[in-house]
PyMOL Python script that loads the backbone (N, CA, C, O; Angstrom):
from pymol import cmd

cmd.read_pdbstr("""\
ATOM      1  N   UNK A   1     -61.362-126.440 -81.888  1.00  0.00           N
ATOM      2  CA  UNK A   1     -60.693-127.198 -82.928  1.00  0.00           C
ATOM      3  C   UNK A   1     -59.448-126.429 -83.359  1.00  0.00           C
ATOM      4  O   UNK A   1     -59.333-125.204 -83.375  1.00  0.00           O
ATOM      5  N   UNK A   2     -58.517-127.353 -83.712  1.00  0.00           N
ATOM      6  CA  UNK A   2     -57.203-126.275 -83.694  1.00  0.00           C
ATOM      7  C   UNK A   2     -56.698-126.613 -85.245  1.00  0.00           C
ATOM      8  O   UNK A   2     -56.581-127.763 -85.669  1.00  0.00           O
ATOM      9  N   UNK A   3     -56.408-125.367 -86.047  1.00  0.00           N
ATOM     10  CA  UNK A   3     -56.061-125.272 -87.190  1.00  0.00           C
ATOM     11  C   UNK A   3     -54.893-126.450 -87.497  1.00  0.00           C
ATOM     12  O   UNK A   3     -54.378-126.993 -86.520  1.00  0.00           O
ATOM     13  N   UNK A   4     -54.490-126.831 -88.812  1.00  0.00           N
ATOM     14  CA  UNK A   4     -53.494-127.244 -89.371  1.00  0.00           C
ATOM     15  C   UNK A   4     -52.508-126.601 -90.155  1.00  0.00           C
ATOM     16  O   UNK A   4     -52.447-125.979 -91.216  1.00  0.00           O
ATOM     17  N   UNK A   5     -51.649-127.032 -89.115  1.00  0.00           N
ATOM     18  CA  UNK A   5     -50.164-125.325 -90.231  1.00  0.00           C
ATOM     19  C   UNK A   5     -49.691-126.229 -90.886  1.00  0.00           C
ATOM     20  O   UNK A   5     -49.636-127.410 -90.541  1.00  0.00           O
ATOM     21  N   UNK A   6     -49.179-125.605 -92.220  1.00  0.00           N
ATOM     22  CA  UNK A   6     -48.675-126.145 -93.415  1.00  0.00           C
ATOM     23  C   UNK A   6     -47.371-126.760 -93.280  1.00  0.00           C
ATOM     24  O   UNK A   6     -46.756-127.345 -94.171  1.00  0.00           O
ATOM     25  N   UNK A   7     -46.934-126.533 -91.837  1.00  0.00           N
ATOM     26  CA  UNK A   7     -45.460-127.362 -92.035  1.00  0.00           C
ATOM     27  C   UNK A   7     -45.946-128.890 -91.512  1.00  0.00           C
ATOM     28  O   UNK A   7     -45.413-130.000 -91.548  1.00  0.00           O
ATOM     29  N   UNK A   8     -46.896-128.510 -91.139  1.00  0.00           N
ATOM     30  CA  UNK A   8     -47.124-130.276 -90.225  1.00  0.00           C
ATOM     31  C   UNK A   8     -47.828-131.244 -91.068  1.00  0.00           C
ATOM     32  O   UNK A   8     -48.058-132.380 -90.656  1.00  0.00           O
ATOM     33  N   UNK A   9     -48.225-130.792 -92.376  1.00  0.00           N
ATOM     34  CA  UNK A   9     -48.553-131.835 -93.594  1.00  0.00           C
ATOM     35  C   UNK A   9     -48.007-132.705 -93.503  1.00  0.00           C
ATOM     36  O   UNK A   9     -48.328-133.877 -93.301  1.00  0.00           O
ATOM     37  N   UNK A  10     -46.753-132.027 -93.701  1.00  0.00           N
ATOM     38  CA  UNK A  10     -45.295-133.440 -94.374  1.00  0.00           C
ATOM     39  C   UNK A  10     -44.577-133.918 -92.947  1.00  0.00           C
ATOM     40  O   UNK A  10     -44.333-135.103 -92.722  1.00  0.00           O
ATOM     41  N   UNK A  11     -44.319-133.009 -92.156  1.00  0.00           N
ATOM     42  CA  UNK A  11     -43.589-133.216 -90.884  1.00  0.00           C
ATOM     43  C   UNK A  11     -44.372-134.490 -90.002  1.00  0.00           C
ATOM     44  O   UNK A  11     -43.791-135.398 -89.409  1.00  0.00           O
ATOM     45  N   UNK A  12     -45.508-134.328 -90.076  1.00  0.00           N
ATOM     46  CA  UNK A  12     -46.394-135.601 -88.743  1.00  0.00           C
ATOM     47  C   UNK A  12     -46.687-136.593 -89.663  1.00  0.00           C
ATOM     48  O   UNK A  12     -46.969-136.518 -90.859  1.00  0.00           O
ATOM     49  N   UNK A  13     -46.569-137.569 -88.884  1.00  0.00           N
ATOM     50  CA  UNK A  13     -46.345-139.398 -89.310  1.00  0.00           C
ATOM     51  C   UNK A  13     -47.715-139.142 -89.543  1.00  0.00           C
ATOM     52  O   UNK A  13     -47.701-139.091 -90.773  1.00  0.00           O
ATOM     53  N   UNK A  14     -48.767-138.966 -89.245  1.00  0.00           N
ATOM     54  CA  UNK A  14     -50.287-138.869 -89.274  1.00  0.00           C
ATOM     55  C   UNK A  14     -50.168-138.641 -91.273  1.00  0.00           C
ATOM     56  O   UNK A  14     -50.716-139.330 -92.134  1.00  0.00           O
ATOM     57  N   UNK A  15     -49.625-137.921 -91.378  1.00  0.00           N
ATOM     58  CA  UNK A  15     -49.764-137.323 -92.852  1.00  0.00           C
ATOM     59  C   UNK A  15     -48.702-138.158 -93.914  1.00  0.00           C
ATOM     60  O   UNK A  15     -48.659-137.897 -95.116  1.00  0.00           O
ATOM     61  N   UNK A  16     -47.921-139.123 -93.313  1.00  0.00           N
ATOM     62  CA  UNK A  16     -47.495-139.389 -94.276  1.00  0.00           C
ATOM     63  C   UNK A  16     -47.925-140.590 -94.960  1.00  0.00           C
ATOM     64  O   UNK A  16     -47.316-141.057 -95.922  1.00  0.00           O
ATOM     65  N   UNK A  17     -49.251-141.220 -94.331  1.00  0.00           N
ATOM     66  CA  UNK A  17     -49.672-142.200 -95.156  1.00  0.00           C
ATOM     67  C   UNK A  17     -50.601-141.858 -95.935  1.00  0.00           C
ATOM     68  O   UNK A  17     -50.863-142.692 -96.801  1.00  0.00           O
ATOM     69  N   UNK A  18     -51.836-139.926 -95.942  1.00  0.00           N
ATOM     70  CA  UNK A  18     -51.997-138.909 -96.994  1.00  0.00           C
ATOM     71  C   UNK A  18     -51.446-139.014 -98.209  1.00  0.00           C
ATOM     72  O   UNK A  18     -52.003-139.170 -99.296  1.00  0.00           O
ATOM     73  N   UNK A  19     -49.694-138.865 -97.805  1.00  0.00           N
ATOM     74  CA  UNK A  19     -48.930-138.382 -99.226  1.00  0.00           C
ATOM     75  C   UNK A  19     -48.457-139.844-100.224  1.00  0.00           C
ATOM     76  O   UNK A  19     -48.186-139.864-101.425  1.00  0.00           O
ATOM     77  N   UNK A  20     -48.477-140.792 -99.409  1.00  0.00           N
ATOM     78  CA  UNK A  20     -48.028-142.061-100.250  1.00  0.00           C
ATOM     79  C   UNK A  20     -49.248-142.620-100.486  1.00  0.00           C
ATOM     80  O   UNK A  20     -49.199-143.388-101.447  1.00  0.00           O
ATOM     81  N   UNK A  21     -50.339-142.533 -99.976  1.00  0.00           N
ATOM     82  CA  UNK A  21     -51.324-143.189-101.145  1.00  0.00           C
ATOM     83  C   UNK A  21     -51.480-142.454-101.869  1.00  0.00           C
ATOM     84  O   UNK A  21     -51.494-143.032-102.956  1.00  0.00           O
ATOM     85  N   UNK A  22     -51.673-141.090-102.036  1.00  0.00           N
ATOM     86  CA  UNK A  22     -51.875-140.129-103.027  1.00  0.00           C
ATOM     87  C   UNK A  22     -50.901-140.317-104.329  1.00  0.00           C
ATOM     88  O   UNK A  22     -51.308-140.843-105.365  1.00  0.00           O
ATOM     89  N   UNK A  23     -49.851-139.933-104.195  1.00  0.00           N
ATOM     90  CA  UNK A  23     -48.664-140.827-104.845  1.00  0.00           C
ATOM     91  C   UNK A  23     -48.347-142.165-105.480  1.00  0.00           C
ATOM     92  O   UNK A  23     -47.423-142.327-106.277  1.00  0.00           O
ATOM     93  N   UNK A  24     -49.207-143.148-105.058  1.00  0.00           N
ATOM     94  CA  UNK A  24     -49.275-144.528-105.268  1.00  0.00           C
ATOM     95  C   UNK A  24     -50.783-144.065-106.444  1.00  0.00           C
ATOM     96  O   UNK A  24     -50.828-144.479-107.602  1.00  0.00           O
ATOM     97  N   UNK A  25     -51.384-143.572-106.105  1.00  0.00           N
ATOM     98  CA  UNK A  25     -52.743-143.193-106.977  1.00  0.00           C
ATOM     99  C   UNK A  25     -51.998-142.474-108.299  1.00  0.00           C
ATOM    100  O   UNK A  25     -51.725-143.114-109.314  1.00  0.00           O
ATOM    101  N   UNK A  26     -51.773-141.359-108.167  1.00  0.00           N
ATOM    102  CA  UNK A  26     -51.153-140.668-108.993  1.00  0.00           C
ATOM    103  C   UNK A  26     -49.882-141.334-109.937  1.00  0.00           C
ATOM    104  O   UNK A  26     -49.306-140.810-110.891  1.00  0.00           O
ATOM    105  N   UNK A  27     -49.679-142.567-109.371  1.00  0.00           N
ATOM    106  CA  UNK A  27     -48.136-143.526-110.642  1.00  0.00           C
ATOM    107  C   UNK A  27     -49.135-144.638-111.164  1.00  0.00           C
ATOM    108  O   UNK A  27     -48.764-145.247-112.168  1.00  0.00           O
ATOM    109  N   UNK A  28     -50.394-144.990-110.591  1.00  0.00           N
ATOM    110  CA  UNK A  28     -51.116-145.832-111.542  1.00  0.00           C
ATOM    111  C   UNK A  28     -52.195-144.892-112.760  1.00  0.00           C
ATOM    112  O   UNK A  28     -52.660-144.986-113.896  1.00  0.00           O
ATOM    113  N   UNK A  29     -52.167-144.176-111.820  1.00  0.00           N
ATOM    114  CA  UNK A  29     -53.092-143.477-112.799  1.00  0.00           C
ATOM    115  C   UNK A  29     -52.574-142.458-114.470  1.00  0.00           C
ATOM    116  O   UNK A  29     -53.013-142.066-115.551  1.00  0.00           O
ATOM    117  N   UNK A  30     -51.224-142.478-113.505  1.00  0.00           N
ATOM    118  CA  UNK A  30     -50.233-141.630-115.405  1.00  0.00           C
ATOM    119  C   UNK A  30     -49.743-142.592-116.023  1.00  0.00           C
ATOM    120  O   UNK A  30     -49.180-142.572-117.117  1.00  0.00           O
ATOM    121  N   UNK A  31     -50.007-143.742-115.120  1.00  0.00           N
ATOM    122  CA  UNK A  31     -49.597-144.904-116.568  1.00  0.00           C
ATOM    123  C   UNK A  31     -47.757-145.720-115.962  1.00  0.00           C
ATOM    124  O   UNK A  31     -47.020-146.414-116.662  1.00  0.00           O
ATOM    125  N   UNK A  32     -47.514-145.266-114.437  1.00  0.00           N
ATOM    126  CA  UNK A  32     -46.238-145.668-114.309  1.00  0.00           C
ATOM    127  C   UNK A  32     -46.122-146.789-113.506  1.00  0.00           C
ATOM    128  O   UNK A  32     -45.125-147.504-113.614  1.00  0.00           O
ATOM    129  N   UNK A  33     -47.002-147.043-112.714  1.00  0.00           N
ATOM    130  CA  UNK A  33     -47.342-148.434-112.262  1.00  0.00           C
ATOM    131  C   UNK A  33     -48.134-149.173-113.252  1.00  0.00           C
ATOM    132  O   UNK A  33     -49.199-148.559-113.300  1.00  0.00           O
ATOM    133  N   UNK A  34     -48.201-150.408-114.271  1.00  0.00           N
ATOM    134  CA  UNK A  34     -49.159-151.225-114.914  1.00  0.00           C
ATOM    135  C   UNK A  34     -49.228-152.130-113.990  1.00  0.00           C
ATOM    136  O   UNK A  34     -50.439-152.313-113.864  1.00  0.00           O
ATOM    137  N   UNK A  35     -48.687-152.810-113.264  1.00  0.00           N
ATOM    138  CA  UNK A  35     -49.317-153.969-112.933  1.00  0.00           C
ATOM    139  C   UNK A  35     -49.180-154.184-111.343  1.00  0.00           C
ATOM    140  O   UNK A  35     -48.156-154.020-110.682  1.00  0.00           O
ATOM    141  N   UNK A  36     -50.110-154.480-111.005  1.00  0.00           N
ATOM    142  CA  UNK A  36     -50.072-154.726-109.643  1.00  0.00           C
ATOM    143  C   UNK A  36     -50.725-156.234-109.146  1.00  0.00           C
ATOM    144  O   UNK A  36     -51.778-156.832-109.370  1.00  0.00           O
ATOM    145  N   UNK A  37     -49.313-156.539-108.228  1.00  0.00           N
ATOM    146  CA  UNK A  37     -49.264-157.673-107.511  1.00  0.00           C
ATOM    147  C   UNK A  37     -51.009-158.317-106.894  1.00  0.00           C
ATOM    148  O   UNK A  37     -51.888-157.660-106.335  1.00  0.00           O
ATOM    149  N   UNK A  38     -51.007-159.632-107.228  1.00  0.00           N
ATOM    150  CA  UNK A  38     -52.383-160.381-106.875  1.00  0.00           C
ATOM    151  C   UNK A  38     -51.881-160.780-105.436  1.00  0.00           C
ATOM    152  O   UNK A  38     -50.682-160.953-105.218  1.00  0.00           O
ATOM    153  N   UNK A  39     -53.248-160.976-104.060  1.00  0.00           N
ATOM    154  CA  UNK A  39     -52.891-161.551-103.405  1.00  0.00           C
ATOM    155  C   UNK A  39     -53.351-162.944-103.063  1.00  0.00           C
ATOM    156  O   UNK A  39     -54.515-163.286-103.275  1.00  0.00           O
ATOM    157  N   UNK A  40     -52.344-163.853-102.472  1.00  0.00           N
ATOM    158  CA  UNK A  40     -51.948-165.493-102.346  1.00  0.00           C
ATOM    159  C   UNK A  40     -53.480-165.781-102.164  1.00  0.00           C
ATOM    160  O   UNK A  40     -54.135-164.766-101.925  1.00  0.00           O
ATOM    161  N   UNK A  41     -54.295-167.132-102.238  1.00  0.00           N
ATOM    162  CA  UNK A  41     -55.346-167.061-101.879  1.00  0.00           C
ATOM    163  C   UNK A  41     -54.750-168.227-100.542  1.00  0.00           C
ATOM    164  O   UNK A  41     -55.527-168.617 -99.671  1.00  0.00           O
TER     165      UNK A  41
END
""", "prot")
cmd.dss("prot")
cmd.show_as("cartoon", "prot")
cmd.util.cbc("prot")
cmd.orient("prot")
């Protein structure tokens, strides 16, 4: 199994859908997103 170096967090596409849900979590949760879109039925 081969380690994960700290530059390839942010650098590999693998990780960048990690940092934007995290981010998307973190703006509803401090209060900077209120409302989020319903979907069409």
């Amino acid at each position: 199994m081969s380690q994960t170096k700290w530059s390839n967090l942010y650098k590999l596409e693998d990780w960048w859908s990690v940092w934007i849900g995290l981010l998307l979590l973190g703006t509803v949760f401090s209060g900077i997103i209120t409302v989020v879109p319903k979907m069409p039925n």
